[in-house]
C-alpha positions as CSV (number, residue, x, y, z in Angstrom):
1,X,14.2,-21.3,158.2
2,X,12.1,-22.5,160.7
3,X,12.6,-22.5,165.0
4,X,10.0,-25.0,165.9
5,X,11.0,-28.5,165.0
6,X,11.6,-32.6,165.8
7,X,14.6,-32.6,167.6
8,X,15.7,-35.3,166.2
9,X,19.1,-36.7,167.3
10,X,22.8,-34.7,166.5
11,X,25.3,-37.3,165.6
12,X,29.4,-37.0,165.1
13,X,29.1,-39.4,161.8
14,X,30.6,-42.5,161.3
15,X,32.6,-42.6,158.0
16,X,33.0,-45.6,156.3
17,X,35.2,-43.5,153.2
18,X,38.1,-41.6,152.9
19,X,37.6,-38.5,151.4
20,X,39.3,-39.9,147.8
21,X,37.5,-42.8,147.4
22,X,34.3,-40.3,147.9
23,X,35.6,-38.2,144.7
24,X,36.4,-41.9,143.3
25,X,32.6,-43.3,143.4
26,X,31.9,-39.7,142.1
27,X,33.7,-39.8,139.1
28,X,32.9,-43.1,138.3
29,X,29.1,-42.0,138.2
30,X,29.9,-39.5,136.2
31,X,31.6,-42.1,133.7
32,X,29.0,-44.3,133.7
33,X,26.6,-41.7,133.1
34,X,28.5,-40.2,129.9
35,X,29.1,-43.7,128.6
36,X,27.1,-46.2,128.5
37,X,25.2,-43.5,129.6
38,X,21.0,-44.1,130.6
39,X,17.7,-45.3,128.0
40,X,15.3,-42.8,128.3
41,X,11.6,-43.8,127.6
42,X,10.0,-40.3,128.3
43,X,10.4,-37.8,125.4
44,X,9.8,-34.9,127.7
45,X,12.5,-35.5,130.1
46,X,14.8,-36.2,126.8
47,X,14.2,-33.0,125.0
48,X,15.0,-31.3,128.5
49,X,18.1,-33.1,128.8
50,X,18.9,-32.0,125.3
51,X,18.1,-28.6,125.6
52,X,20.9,-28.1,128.3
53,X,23.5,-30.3,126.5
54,X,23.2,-34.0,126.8
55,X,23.9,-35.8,123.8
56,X,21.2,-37.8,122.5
57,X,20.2,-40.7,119.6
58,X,16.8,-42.7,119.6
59,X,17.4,-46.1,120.3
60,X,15.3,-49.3,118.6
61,X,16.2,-51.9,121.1
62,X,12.4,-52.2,122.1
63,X,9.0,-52.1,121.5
64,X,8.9,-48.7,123.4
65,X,10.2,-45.4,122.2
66,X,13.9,-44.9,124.0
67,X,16.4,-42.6,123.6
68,X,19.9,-43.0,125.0
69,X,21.9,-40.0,126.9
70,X,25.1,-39.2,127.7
71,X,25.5,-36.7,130.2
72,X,28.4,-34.2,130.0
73,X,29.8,-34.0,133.3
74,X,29.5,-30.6,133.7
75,X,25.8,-30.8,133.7
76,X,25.3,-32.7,136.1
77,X,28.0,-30.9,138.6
78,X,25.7,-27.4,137.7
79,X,22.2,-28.9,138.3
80,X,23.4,-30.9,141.7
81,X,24.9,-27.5,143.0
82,X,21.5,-25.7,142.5
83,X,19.4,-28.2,144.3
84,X,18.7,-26.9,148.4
85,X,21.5,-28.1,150.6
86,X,18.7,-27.1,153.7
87,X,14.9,-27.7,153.7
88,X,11.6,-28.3,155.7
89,X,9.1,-30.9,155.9
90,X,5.7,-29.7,157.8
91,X,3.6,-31.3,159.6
92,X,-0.3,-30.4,161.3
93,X,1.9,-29.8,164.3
94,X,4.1,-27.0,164.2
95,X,6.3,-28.9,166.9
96,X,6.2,-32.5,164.4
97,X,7.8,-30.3,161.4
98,X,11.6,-31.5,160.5
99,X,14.2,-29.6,159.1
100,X,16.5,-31.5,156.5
101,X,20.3,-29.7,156.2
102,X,23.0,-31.6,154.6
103,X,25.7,-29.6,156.4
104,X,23.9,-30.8,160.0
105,X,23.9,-34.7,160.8
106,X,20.2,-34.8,162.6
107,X,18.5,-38.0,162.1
108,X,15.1,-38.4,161.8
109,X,13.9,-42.3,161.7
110,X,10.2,-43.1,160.0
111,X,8.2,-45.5,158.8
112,X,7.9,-46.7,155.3
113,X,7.3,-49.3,152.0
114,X,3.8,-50.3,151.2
115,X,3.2,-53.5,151.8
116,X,0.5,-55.4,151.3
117,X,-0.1,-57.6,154.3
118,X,-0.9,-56.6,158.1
119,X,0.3,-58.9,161.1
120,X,-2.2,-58.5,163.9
121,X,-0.9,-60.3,167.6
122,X,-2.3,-62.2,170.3
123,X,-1.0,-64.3,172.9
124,X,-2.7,-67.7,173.7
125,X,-1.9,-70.2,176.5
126,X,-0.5,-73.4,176.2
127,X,0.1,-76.5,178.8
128,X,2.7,-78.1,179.0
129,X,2.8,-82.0,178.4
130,X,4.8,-83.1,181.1
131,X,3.5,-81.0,183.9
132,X,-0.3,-79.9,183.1
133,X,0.0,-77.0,186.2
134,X,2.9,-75.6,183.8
135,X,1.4,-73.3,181.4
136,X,3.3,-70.8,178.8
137,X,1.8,-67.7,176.8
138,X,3.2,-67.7,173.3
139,X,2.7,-64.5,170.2
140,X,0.4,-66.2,167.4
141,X,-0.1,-64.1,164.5
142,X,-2.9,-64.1,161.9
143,X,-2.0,-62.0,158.3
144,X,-4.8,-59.1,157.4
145,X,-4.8,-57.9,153.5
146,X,-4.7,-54.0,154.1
147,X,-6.9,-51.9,153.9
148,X,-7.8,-47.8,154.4
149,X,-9.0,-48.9,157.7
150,X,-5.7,-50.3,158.6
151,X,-3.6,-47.8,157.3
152,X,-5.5,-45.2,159.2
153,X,-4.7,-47.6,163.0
154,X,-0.9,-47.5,161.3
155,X,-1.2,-44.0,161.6
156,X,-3.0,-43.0,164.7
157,X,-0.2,-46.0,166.3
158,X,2.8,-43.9,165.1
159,X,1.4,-40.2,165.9
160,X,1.7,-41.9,170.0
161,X,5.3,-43.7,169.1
162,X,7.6,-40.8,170.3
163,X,10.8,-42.0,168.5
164,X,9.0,-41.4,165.1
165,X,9.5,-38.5,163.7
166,X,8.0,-39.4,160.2
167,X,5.0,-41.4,158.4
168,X,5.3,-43.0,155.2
169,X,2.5,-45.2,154.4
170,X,3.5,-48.1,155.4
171,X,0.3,-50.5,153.9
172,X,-1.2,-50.5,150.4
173,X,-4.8,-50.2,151.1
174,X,-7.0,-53.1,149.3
175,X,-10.9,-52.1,149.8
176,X,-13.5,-53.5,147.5
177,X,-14.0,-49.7,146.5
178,X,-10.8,-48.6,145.8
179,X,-9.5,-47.9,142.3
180,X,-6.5,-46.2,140.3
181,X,-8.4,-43.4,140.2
182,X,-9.2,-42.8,144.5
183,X,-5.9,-44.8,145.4
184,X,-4.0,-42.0,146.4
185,X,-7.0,-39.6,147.6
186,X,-7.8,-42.5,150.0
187,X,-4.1,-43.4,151.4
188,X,-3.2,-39.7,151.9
189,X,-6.7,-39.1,153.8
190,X,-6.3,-42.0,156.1
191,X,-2.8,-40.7,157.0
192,X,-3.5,-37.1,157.2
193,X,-6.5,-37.6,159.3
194,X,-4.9,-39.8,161.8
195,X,-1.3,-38.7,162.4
196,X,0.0,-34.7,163.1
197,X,3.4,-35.7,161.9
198,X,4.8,-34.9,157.9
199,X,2.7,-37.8,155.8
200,X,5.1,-39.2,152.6
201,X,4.0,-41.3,149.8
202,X,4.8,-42.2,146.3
203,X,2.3,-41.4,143.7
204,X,0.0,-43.8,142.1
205,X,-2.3,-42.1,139.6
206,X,-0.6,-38.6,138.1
207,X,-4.8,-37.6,138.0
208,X,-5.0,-37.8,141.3
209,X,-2.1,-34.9,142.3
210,X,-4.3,-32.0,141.8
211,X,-6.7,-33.2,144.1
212,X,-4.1,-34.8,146.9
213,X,-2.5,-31.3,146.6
214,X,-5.9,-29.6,147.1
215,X,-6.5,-31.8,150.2
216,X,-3.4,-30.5,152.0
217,X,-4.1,-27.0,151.0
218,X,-7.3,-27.1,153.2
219,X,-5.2,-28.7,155.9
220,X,-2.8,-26.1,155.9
221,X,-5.3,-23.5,155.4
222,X,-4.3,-22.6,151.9
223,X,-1.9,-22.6,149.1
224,X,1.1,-20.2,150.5
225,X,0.6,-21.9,154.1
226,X,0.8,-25.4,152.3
227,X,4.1,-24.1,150.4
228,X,5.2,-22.9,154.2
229,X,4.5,-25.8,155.7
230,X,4.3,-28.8,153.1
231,X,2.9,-31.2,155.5
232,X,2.9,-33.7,152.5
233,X,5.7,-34.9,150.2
234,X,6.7,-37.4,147.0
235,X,8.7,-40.2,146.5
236,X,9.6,-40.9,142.8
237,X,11.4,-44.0,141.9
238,X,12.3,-42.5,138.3
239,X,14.8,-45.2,137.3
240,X,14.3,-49.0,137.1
241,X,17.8,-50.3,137.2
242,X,20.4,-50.5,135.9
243,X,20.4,-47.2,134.1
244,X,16.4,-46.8,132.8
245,X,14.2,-44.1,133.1
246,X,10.9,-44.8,133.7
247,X,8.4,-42.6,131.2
248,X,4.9,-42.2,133.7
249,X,7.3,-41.9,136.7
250,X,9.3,-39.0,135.4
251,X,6.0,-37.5,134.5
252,X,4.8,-37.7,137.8
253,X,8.8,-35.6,138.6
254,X,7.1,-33.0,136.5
255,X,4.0,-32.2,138.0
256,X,5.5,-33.0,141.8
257,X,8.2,-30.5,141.1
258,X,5.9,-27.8,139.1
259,X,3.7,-28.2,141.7
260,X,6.3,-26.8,144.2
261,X,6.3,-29.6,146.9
262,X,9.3,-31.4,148.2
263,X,10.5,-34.7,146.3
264,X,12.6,-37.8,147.0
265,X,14.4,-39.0,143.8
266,X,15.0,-42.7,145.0
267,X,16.8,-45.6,143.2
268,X,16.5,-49.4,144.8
269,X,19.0,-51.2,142.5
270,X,19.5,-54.9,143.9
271,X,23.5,-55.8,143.8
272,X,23.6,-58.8,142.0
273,X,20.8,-58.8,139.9
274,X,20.3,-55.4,138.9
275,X,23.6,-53.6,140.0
276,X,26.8,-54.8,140.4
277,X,27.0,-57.1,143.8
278,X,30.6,-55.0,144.8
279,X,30.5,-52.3,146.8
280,X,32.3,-50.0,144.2
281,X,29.9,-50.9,141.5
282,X,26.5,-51.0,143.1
283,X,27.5,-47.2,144.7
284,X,28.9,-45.7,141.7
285,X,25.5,-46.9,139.8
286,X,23.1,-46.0,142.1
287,X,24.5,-42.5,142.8
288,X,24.6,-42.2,138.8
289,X,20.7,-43.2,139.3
290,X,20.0,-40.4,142.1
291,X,22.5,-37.6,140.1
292,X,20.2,-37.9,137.0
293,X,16.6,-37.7,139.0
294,X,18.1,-35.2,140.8
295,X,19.4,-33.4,137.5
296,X,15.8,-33.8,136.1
297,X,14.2,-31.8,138.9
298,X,16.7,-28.7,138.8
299,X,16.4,-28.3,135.0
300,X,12.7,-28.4,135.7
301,X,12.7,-25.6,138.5
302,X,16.0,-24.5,140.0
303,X,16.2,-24.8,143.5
304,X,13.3,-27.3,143.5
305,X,13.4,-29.1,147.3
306,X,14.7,-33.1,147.0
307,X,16.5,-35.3,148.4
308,X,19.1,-37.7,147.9
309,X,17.0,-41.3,148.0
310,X,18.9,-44.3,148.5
311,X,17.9,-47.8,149.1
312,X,20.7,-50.0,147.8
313,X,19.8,-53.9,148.2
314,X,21.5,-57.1,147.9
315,X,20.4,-60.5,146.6
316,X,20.5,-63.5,148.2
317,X,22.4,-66.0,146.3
318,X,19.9,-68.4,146.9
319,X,16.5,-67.2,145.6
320,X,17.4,-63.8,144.0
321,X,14.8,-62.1,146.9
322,X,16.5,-58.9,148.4
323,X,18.2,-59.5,151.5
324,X,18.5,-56.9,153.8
325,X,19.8,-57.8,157.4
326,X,23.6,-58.6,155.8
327,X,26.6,-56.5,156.3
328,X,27.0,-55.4,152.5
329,X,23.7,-53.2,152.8
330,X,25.3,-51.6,155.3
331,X,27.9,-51.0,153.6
332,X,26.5,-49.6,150.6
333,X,24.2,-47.4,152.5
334,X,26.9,-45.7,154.1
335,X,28.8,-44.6,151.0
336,X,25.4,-43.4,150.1
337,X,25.0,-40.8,153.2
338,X,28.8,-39.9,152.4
339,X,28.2,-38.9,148.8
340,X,25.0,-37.1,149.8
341,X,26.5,-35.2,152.1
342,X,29.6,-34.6,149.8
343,X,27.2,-33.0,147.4
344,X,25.3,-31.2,149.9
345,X,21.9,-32.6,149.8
346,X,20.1,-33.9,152.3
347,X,20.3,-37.9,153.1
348,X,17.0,-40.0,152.9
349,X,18.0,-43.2,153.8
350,X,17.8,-47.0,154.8
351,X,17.7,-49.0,158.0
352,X,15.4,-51.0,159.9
353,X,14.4,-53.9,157.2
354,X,14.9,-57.6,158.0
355,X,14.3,-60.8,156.7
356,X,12.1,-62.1,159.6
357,X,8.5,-62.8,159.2
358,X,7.5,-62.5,162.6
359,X,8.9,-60.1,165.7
360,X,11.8,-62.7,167.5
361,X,15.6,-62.6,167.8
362,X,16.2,-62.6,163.8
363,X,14.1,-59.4,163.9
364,X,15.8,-58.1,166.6
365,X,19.1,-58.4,165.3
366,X,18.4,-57.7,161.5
367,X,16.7,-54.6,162.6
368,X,19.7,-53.3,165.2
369,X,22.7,-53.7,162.7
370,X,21.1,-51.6,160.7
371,X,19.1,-49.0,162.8
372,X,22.4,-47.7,165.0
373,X,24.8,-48.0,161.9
374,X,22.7,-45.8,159.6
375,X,22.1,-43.5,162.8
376,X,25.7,-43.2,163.0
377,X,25.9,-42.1,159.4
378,X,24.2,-38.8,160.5
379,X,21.6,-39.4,157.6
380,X,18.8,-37.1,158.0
381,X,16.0,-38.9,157.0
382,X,15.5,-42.6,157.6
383,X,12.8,-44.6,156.1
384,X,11.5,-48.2,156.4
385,X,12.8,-48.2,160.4
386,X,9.2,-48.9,161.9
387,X,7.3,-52.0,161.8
388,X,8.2,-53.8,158.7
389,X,8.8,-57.9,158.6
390,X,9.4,-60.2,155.6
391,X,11.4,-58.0,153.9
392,X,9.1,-54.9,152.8
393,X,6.3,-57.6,153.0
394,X,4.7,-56.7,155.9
395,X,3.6,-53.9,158.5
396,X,3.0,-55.4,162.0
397,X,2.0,-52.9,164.6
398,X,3.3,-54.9,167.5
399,X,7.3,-54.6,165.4
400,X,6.6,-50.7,165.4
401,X,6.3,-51.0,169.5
402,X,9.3,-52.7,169.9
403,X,11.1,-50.7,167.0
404,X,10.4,-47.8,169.1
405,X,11.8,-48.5,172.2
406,X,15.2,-50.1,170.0
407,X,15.3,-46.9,168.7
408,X,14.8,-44.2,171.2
409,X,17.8,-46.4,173.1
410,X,19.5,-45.6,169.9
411,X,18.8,-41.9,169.6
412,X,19.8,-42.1,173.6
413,X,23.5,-43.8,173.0
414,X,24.0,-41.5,170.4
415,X,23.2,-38.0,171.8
416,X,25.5,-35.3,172.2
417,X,28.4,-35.2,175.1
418,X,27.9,-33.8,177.9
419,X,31.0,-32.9,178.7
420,X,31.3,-29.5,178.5
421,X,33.7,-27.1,180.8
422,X,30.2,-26.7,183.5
423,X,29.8,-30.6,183.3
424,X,33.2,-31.2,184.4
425,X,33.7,-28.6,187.0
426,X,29.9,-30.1,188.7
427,X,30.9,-32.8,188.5
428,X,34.5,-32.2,190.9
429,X,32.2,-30.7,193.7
430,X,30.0,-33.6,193.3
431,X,33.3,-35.9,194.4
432,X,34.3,-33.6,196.9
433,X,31.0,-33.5,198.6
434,X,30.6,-36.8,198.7
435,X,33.7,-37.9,199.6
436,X,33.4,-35.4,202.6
437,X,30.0,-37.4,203.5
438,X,29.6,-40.3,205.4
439,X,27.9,-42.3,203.3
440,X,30.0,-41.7,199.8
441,X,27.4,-42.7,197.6
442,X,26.3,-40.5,194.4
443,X,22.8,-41.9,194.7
444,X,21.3,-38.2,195.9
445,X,23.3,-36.3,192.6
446,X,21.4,-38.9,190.2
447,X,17.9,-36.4,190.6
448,X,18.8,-33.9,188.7
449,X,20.3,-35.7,185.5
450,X,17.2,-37.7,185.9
451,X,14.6,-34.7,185.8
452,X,17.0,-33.4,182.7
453,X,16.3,-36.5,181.2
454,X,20.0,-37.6,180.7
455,X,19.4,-41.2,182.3
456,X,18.1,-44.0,180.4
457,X,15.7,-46.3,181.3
458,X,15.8,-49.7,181.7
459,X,14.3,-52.1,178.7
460,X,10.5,-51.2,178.6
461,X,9.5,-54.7,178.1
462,X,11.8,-57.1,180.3
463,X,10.4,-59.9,182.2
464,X,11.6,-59.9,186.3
465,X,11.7,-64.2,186.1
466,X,13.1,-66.9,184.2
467,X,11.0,-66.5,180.9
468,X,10.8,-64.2,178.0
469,X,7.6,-61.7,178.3
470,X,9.0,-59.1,175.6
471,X,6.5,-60.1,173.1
472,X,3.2,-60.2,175.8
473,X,5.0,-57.1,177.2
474,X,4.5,-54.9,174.0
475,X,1.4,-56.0,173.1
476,X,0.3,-54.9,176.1
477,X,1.9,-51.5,175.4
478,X,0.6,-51.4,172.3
479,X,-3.4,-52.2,173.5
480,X,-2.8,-49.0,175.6
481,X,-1.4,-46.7,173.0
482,X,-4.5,-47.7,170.4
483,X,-7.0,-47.0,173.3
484,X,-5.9,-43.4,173.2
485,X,-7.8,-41.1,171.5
486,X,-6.8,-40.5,167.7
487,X,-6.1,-37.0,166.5
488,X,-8.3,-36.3,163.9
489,X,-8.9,-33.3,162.0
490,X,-12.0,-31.1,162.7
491,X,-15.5,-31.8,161.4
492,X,-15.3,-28.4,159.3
493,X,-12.1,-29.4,157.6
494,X,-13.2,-33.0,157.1
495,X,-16.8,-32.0,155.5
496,X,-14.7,-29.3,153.2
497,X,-12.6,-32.3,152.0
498,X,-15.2,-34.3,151.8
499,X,-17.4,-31.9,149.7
500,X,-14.8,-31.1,147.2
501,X,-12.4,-34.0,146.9
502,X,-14.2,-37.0,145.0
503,X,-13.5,-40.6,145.5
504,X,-13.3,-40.9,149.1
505,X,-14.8,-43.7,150.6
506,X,-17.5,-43.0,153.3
507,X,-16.1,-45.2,156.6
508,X,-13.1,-42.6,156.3
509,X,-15.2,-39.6,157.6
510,X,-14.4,-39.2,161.2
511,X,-13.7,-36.3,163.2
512,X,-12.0,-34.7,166.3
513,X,-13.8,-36.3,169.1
514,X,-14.6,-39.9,167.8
């Protein structure tokens, strides 16, 4: 499809399922969705379901028009075959496009959520009580309610973080001037102007698709180059669990899909609450979930590019808040890439959330479990793995610094053998000649796997004495990275977006060179 692309990182995957309990979980979402079956509350979406064989009765459980389906298996098996097992996501740089195939396990890791706050870092000095000579530097952090501004320093951060390969907004941008109406105009500018990578987001305002869609057109330099290169795409959450279709969010699958541009169909049931809390359960539902987005979109326009969105949660037992940094959403996130790959469509996925509201250990080790097992999955597309604390809560640059480095290790540990039949046979001269030297060190044959880029570095941000500098460390790194220049679009193509998009607000017109 295409030959420039993120490289991404090949992975043998880690299976968590045997083949037959894959075609188990299947079945049972097939079950599910032929009885109970799902409530409808868009018509549209109903009478299309209808006209290719669901079976279908109005139901007057609410206030709200609903209709209830059941889904002969069959159709669901036909419109899953016909959605793209391979696809592309562009990007203003040819080299920052991805390419998505279910049959090849490259991970891609990106940002994602929305979340309303914004943790900004310093570090401020403290004496000690004891010894007034003794003085420690310790992370403060102040909460920012986000804004376009914001958003835009999210961006410009993550076009520099090279272990990125993806940008979903990751803040929901609260200006005194922005409405319904120029929310998503606004968000998709401040990405798209600060970032060359493929820009994601969900959909706010159906109104405002035409004119997003027009804004990327006079990126790419038109309509076929846009449908070339889609340097944007969707996200539609169609289903509020368990087992609802949402009416203005399959409306919004509609227009994405007639539209031509790609689309994640995602389901975030909660196990617990909203989903079963067992691992059968919660999988067989939310793949039922996906099946019947995914459905929608091929019985709107065949072949129509989506993926597979899953972001099974768990409650805590406590307080009913999703937990994410626990060994069941691990678990259920795996069966998800399996049955996504079982289907042939390719993976977006999970990893990277905690429960931490500041960068620490808890961070650290929420973030890890989840970042190298979903890696090891070999799904191709993994959101919410950059900078995000308290849950989906907040976006804290100085987390997206130190996610990056946890994550290019990862992409490192996880690369490819090299142990092919030339690897093996260098590296028997290399013992022979060293052994035949006087010295019989391997220190001078390190160069070249070095210059190759085989050999890892050590951890960017250790401290050489006895104290803990990770925290001053990265926010030093991440002072440098925001003082380089920003890669914003040209003043031609900012003043054309400017003069025929409305809505967007004036302190977001800057150009190449400022």
């Amino acid at each position: 499809m295409i030959d420039t692309f993120r490289a991404g990182v090949l992975v043998k995957p880690y299976e968590r399922l045997s083949l037959e309990q894959v075609k188990r979980l299947d079945e049972a979402s097939l079950h599910i969705l032929a009885d109970p079956g799902v409530w409808c509350y868009n018509e549209r979406a109903t009478q299309l379901f209808k006209g290719h064989g669901a079976k279908v009765w109005e139901e007057q459980t609410t206030g709200h028009r609903c209709w209830r389906i059941s889904f002969p298996a069959g159709l669901i098996k036909e419109a899953r075959a016909m959605a793209p097992s391979a696809l592309v996501l562009g990007a203003r740089k040819s080299e920052n496009r991805l390419m998505l195939d279910a049959e090849v396990p490259r991970v891609y890791f990106g940002s994602g959520s929305e979340s309303n706050v914004w943790i900004e870092t310093e570090v401020e000095e403290f004496v000690s009580l004891k010894d007034n000579h003794t003085k420690v530097r310790v992370p403060r952090y102040q909460e920012l309610r986000g804004t376009t501004e914001l958003l835009g320093r999210a961006a410009s951060l993550c076009d520099k973080l090279e272990h990125l390969d993806f940008f979903i907004r990751p803040l929901n941008i609260q200006d005194p001037g922005i409405t319904t109406t120029n929310h998503d105009v606004n968000k998709f500018f401040a990405s798209l102007n600060n970032i060359t990578k493929h820009v994601q987001a969900g959909l706010t305002d159906l109104g405002a698709l035409k004119n997003v869609v027009r804004m990327a057109e006079i990126i790419a330099g038109g309509q076929q180059e846009l449908r070339e290169n889609p340097l944007i795409s969707f996200i539609a959450c169609v289903f509020k669990s368990p087992l609802q279709i949402v009416d203005d969010t399959a409306e919004k699958v509609f227009a994405i899909v007639e539209a031509g541009l790609p689309l994640v169909i995602s389901s975030s049931p909660q196990g617990g609450s909203s989903a079963p809390i067992q691992e059968a359960g919660m999988v067989a539902q939310i793949n039922a979930e996906i099946l019947v987005g995914i459905t929608l979109t091929q019985l709107i326009k065949a072949g129509a590019p989506v993926l597979y969105g899953s972001v099974p949660v768990r409650a805590r037992l406590d307080d009913l808040h999703d937990l994410y940094g626990c060994p069941e959403f691990n678990q259920y996130n795996i069966d998800c890439v399996q049955l996504a790959r079982y289907y042939k469509i390719p993976c977006y996925s999970t990893a990277g959330v905690g429960d931490a509201k500041v960068p620490g250990m808890q961070a650290l080790f929420e973030k890890l479990f989840t970042h190298l097992y979903m890696a090891m999955t070999g799904a191709q597309y993994i959101h919410y793995a950059f900078g995000l604390l308290d849950r989906t809560n907040s976006f804290c640059p100085l987390q997206a610094v130190l996610d990056n480095e946890q994550i290019g290790k990862i992409k490192h540990c996880l690369g490819e053998p090299k142990v092919r039949a030339d690897d093996v046979e260098d590296a028997l001269q290399m013992v022979k000649k060293v052994m035949a030297s006087g010295h019989r060190l391997f220190t001078r044959h390190t160069r070249k796997a070095m210059h190759r880029g085989e050999i890892s570095s050590p951890y960017q941000f250790e401290a050489k004495g006895m104290e803990d500098k990770v925290i001053e460390n990265a926010l030093n790194y991440l002072t440098q990275l925001e003082a380089q220049a920003t890669p914003h679009l040209d003043q031609p193509t900012v003043e054309t977006i400017f003069d025929e998009i409305p809505g967007l607000l004036p302190n977001l017109k800057k150009f190449k060179g400022d």
